[in-house]
N, C-alpha and C positions, 0 to 999 in steps of 0.2 A: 094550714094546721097540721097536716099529715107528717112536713118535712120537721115541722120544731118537734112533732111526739119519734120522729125518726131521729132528728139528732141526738133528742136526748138519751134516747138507746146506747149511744155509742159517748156519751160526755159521762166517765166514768164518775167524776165526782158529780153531781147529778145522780146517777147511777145508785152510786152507793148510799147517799142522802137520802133516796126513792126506801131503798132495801133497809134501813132505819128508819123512816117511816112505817114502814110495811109492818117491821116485826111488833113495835110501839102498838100499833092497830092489832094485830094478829095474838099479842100480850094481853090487852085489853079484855078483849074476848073467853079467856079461858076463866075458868072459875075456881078460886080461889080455897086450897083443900092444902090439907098436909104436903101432899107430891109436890105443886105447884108452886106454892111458896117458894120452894129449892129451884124449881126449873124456871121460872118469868123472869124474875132479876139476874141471871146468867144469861139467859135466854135475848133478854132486854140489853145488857151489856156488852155481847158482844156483838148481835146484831147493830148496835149503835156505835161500835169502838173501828167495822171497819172503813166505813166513811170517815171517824176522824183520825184516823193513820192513816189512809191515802190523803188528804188533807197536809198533815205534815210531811208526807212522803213529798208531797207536790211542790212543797217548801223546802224539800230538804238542802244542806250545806254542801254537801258534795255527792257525787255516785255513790260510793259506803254508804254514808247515812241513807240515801235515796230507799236503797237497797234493804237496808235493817229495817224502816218503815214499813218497807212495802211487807217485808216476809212478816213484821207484827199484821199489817192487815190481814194478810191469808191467810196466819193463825185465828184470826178473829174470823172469818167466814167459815174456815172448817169448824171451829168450835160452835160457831151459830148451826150447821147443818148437824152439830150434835146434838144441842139442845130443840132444833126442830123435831128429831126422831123421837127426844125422851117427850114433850109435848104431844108428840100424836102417839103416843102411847101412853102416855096417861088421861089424855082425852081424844079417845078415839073417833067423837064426832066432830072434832076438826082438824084430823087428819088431810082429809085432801088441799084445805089451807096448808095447812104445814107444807105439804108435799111440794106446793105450786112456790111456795119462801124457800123451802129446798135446793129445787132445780136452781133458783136465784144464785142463791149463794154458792153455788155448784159453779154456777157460769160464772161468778165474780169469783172464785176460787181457779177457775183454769185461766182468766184473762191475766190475772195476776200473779201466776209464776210464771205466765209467758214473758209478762214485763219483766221480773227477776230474770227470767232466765238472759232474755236480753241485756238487760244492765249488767249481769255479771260477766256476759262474753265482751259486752264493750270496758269494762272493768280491766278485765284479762288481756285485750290488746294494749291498753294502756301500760300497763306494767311489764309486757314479752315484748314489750317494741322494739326493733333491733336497730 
């Protein structure tokens, strides 16, 4: 049991499906007022948009595309760690939810320029080939 909750640590789509789940749940919970209105479905969209751009990322047609996916996904994780903030600041009692969905997207946001950043130096040999 321990090595499938370990694998799936590291099975980013998994991962990101988990972290869309999460925020769905963590959506759920807030109570619904002028603020919130604005913040859930932003909140809810991109936490759920970067699982399905790593998705098509995982699909993608060539390196480029691979590439343009991937950087849609980790605009969608920073944008979720932004609506996390406006969330625990409009409801400051689940804040330290937010906080722990935070760090998430935090981690899914640095795993995934490390992947960009590799794709685009394997990109780059591709095209300086001599």
């Amino acid at each position: 049991m321990l090595n499938d909750i370990n694998s799936k640590k590291y099975d980013l789509e998994e991962r990101t499906a988990r972290f869309g789940e999460d925020i769905i749940e963590f959506a759920k919970k807030l109570p619904q007022n002028g603020i919130t209105q604005r913040i859930i479905p932003q909140l809810v969209g991109a936490g759920t948009a970067v699982g399905s751009n790593y998705c098509e990322a995982d699909c993608a047609e060539s390196n480029k595309d691979f590439i343009h996916k991937m950087s849609i996904a980790n605009k969608e994780a920073k944008e979720s760690k932004h609506f996390l903030r406006m969330a625990s600041k409009a409801c400051p009692e689940h804040s330290s939810e937010a906080h722990i969905l935070w760090k998430e997207a935090h981690e899914l946001n640095l795993i995934i320029v490390t992947i960009i950043k590799k794709s685009k130096a394997t990109e780059e040999k591709k095209i300086f080939k001599p």
